[in-house]
N, C-alpha and C positions, 0 to 999 in steps of 0.2 A: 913358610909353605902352608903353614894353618889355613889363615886367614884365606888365601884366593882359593883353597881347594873348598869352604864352603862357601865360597860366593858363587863359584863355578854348580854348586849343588845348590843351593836356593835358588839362581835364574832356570837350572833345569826343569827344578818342581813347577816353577810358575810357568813354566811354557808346556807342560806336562798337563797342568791344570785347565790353559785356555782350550787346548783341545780338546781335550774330555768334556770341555762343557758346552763347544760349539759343535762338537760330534752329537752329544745329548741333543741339541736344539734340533739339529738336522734330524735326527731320529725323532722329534715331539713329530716335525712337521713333516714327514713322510707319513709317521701314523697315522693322522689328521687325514692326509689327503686320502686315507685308505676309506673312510665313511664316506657314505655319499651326504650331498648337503646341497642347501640354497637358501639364499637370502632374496627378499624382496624390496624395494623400495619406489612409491609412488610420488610424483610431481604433477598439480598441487595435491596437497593433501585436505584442500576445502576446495569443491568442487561447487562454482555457485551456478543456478539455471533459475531462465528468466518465462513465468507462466502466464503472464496477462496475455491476452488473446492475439494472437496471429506469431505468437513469440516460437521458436523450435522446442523448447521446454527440454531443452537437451544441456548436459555436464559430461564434459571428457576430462579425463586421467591418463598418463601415459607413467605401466611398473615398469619397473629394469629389475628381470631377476638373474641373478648372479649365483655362478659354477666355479665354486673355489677348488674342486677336485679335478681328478686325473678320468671323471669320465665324462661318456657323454649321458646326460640325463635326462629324461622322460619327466616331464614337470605338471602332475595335479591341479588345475587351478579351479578356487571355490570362490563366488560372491556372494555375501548375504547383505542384500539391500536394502532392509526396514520399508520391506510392499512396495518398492518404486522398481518400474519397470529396468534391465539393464541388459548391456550384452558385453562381454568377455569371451576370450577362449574358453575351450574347456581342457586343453592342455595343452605345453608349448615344449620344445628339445630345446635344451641349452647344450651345446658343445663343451667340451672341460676347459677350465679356465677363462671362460669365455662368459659374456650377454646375451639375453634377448630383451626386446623391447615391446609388451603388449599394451592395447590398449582398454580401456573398462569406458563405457560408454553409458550412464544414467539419464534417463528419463521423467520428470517430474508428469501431474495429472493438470490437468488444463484448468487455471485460476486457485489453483489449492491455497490452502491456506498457506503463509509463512511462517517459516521457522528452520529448524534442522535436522537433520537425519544420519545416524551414525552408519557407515556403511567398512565393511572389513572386505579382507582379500585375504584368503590363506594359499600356500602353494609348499604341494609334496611332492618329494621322489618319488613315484613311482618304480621306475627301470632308472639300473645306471648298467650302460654299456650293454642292454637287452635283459639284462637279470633283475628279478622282482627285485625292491627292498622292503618287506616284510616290518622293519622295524624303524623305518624312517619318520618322522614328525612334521607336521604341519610348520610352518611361519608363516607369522599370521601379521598384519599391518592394519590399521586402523584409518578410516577416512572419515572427511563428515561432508555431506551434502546439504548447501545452502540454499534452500527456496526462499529466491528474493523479494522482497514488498513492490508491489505494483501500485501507483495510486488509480482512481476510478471514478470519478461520481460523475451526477446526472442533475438537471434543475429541472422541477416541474412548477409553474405559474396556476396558481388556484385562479386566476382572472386574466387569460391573455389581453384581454380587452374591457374597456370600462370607462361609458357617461359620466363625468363630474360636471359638478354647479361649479361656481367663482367661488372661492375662500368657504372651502368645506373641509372638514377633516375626515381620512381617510384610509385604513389601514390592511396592506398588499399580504397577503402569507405568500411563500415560497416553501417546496419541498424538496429537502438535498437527501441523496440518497449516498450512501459510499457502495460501490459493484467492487474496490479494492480486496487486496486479501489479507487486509490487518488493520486495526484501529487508525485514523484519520484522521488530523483538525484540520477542518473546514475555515475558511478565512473568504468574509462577504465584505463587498461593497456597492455602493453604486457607481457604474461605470460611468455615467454623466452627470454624474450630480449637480458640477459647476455650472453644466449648461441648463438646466433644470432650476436652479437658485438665479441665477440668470433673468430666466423667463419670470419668476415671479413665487415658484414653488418652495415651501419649504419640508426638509428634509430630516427626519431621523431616523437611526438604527438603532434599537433597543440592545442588540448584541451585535459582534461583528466577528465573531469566532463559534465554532462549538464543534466539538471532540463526536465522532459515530464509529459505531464499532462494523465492521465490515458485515453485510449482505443483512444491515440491521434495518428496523421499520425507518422511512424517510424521517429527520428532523425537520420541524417548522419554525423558519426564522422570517422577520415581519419586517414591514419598509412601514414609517408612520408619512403621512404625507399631511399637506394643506394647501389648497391649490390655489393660484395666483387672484388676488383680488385687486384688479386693475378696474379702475369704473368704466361704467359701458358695458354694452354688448359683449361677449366670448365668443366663439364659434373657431376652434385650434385644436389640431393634435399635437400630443408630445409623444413621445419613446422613453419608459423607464428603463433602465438597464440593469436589469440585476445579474452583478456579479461574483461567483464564486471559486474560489481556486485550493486547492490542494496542498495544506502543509508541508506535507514529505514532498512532492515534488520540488516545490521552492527549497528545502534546506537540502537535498541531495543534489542540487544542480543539474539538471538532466533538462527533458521538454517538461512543460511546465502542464500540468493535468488540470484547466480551468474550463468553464461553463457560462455562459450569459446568456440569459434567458429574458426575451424584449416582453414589456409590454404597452398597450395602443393605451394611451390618455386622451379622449374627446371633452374637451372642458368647452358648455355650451350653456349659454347662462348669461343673466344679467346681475350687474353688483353693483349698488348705489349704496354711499355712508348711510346707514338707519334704515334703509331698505326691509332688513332684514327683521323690523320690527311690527312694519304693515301687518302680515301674517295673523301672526298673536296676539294683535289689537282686532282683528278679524273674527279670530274663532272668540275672544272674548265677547263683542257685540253678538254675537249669533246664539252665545250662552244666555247672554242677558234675553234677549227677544224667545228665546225656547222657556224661559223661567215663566216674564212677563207673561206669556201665551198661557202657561198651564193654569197658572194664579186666574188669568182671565175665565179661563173655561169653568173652573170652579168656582168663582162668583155668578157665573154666566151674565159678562156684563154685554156680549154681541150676539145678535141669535144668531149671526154668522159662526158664530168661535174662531174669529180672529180677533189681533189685534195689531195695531200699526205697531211695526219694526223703530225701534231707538233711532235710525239712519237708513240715507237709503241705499237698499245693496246696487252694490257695483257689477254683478253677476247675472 
């Protein structure tokens, strides 16, 4: 009779036990709901806004703040937004046990620079059920606002227009400006090059890249040219193409941020093999005959003071 009368007293205790400790919980969590309280929680919590020109320059948030109590409460809300314009409540009623759902609405400055911005959201009881709460505490939640890279630039042609002779060498600058709001590599080409080698031109780019930092002084990137030496007469326009396009645009996949900036080639000219040596054989006889002549005046061998020319001019 031992044995089952302390079996019968051990299943007691332990049932004895669960209650006392599920009555305890029930008691943690009535206590609990006797303080007022709220929790906040925002989706996303990187809010990105897009500032290149004609863009809304607008980031939206949407908190859920949450009434884990038995009242209904009057909810505090604060934004501090590191100087970027914003709009929020400025307090919301949460019903007990219950959501609300506000929204925080940021503002970025039109082309600003890139980069980030920590922005928080705190939210306090106030009133729970109409009665102050004196000794209630912020929560407080953390965001960050992302002003995105925009690309931007501009070409300006130091020569939109320009005479060449036949088979002259001759070198175009260009000025590329970045108006983006963050560092930049630039990537140049000629847009017709082929058609340009083609005709007779030839072509080089001393660089075909180069890094600017945003709303910096324009860089000057150069096109080397030599123009076609076809014999005979010239009298032809071309179109160079100079073209530039935007790094970030190409590696982010988006529209593609490029520039071409034309210019007029009138190549008008005659070009003969050795032609080019008449000239300099020219101003060399005109050297000799200005020597001859002074040599002469100083012997005074003409009381003219002249003397016959080495050949006779062509002019």
């Amino acid at each position: 009779m031992v044995e089952p009368v302390k079996s019968v007293f051990r299943m007691t205790m332990l049932m004895t036990i669960y209650v006392l400790s599920s009555w305890a919980g029930t008691v943690g969590n009535a206590e609990a709901q006797m303080n007022p309280d709220i929790s906040i929680l925002c989706t996303p919590t990187a809010i990105e806004i897009d500032v290149a020109p004609g863009d809304t320059r607008l980031g939206v948030t949407y908190c859920t703040a949450t009434n884990p109590t038995l009242y209904v409460e009057k909810v505090n809300i604060q934004v501090t937004s590191a100087g970027l314009a914003y709009s929020a409540p400025g307090s919301i009623t949460v019903g007990a046990s219950s959501d609300t759902i506000f929204e925080i609405v940021v503002r970025g400055d039109d082309q600003m620079a890139e980069g980030n911005r920590q922005v928080s959201v705190s939210a306090r009881v106030d009133q729970a059920n109409g009665a102050p709460c004196p000794t209630c505490t912020a929560q407080t939640t953390q965001l960050m606002v992302v002003i995105k890279q925009f690309p931007m630039i501009r070409v300006q042609a130091d020569e939109p227009f320009k005479q060449l002779r036949p088979k002259i060498d001759y070198i175009f600058e260009f000025k590329i400006y970045n108006d983006g709001n963050n560092r930049d590599q630039i990537i140049i080409d000629v847009a017709n090059r082929e058609d340009l080698e083609d005709a007779g031109f030839q072509i080089s780019l001393p660089e075909v890249n180069t890094w600017i930092e945003s709303k910096a002084p324009p860089e000057k990137l150069r096109v080397m040219m030599r123009t076609p030496k076809r014999q005979g007469w010239s009298d032809d326009y071309y179109h160079l193409e100079f073209h530039a396009v935007s790094e970030h645009s190409v590696r982010t996949g988006g529209v593609l941020m490029e520039q071409t900036q034309m210019v007029t080639l009138y190549i008008r000219g005659v070009y003969l093999p050795g032609f080019e040596l008449f000239p300099g054989l020219m101003m060399l006889g005109l050297a000799a005959a200005a020597v001859a002549k002074r040599r002469s005046l100083e012997r005074g061998d003409d009381e003219d003071g002249t003397v016959p020319l080495p050949f006779d001019p062509i002019f």
